[in-house]
N, C-alpha and C positions, 0 to 999 in steps of 0.2 A: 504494500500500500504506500504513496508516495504522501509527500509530505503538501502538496494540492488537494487529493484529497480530503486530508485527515482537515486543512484547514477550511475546507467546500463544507462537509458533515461538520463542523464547527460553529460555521456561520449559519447555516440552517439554523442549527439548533436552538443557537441565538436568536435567531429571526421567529421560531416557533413560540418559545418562550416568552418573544414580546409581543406574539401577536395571540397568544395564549390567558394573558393576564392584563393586556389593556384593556378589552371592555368590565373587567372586572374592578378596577383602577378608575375608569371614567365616571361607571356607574356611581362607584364610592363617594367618589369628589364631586358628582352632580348633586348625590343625596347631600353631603355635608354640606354645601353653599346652599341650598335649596333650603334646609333647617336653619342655618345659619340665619338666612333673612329673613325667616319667619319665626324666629326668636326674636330676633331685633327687634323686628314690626312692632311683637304682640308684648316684649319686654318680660317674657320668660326666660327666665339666667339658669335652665336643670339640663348641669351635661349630662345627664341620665337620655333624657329626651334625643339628644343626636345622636347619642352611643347606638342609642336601640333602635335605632330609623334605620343609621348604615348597619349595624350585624344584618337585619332583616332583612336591607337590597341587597347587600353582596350575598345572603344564602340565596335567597331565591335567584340571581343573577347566576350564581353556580350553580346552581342545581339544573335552570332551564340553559346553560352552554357546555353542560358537564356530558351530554352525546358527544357533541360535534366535539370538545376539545381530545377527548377520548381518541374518536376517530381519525385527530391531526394525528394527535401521539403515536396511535398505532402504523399511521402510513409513513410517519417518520421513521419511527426503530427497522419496520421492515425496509425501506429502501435503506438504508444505516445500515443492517445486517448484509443485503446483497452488495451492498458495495465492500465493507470488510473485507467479505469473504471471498468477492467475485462470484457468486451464485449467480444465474439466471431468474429472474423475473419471473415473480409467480411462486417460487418455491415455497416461499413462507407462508 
């Protein structure tokens, strides 16, 4: 295995992982600004209130992208394994 590849499967990787946890990150940061100005507004000061807004969008957020991340993950290790290995397409 050359040292192009290892750093090809590298950057993927990278690439998958940020494309794996951004919308989970977005979401977060919507809900928190989102609470944020509507504490302001309403001049309720309970970090209890924004704790529990974001736990709630990021589980449900994971939960409804936890298929499709799944299915990056999986198409990643297997092209990651054929390349490795040099195996042909399809084996895994």
């Amino acid at each position: 295995m050359s040292d192009v590849a290892i750093l090809d499967i590298t950057r993927e990787a990278l690439l998958l992982v940020l494309m794996l946890t951004l919308p989970v990150v977005a979401v977060a940061t919507i809900a928190a600004v989102t609470v944020a100005v509507m504490q302001a507004v309403t001049q309720v000061q309970d970090s209890s209130i924004g704790l529990s807004v974001r736990m709630v969008v990021v589980m449900v957020t994971v939960i409804v992208l936890s298929g499709w991340g799944a299915r990056q993950l999986m198409m990643f290790g297997r092209q990651a394994l054929e390349r490795i290995f040099g195996l042909t397409p399809g084996l895994f």
